[in-house]
C-alpha atoms as one frame of an Amber mdcrd trajectory, in Angstrom:
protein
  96.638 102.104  92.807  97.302 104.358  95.083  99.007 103.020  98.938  98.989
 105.378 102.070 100.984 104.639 105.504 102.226 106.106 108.349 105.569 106.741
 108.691 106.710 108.174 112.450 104.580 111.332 112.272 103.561 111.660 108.891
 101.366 109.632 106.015 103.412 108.998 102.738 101.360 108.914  99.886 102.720
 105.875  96.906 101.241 106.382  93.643 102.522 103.659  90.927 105.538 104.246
  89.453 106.664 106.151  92.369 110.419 105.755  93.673 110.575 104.908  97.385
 113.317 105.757 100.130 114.941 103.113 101.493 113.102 104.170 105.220 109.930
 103.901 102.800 110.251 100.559 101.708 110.947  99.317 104.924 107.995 100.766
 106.971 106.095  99.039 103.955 107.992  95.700 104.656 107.819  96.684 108.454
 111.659  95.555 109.051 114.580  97.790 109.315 115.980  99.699 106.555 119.428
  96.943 107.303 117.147  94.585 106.264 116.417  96.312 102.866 119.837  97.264
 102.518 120.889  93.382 102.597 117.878  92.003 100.022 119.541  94.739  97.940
 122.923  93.835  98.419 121.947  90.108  98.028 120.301  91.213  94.321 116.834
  89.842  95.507 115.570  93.695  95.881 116.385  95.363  92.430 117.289  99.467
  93.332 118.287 102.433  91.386 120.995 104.847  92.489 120.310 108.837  91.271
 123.423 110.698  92.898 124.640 108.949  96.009 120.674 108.134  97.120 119.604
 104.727  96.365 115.670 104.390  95.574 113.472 100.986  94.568 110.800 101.310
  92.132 107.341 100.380  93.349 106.837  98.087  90.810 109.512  96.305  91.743
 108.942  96.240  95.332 105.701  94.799  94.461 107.273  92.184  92.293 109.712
  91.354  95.419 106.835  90.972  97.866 104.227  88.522  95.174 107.615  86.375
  95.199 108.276  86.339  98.981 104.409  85.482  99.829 104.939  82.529  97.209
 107.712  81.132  98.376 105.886  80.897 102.053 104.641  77.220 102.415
């Protein structure tokens, strides 16, 4: 699958498997990158942290979003 948006002034390509900034992910979830920061901090967004950046798998981002669109009523 392969997911393209616009990010400011550029398109960012997401191919599966793909690790995504945290400014990624939240053009994706169109919220703020706070936001992101707290469903990580909250352990409802699983992330990875390479070095001092911290980076969400797709997959799991995907996971995070089928759970939030099931839990709407």
């Amino acid at each position: 699958m392969l997911l393209a948006i616009l990010y400011g002034d550029r398109v960012t390509t997401i191919v599966d498997n793909e690790l995504l900034r945290l400014d990624e992910v939240a053009a994706i979830c169109r919220t703020s990158i706070h936001t992101v920061r707290y469903w990580i901090a909250m352990k409802r967004l699983p992330s990875i942290r390479p070095g001092r950046r911290r980076l969400v798998r797709r997959a799991d981002l995907e996971r995070f979003l089928d759970g939030v669109k099931a839990s709407e009523p």
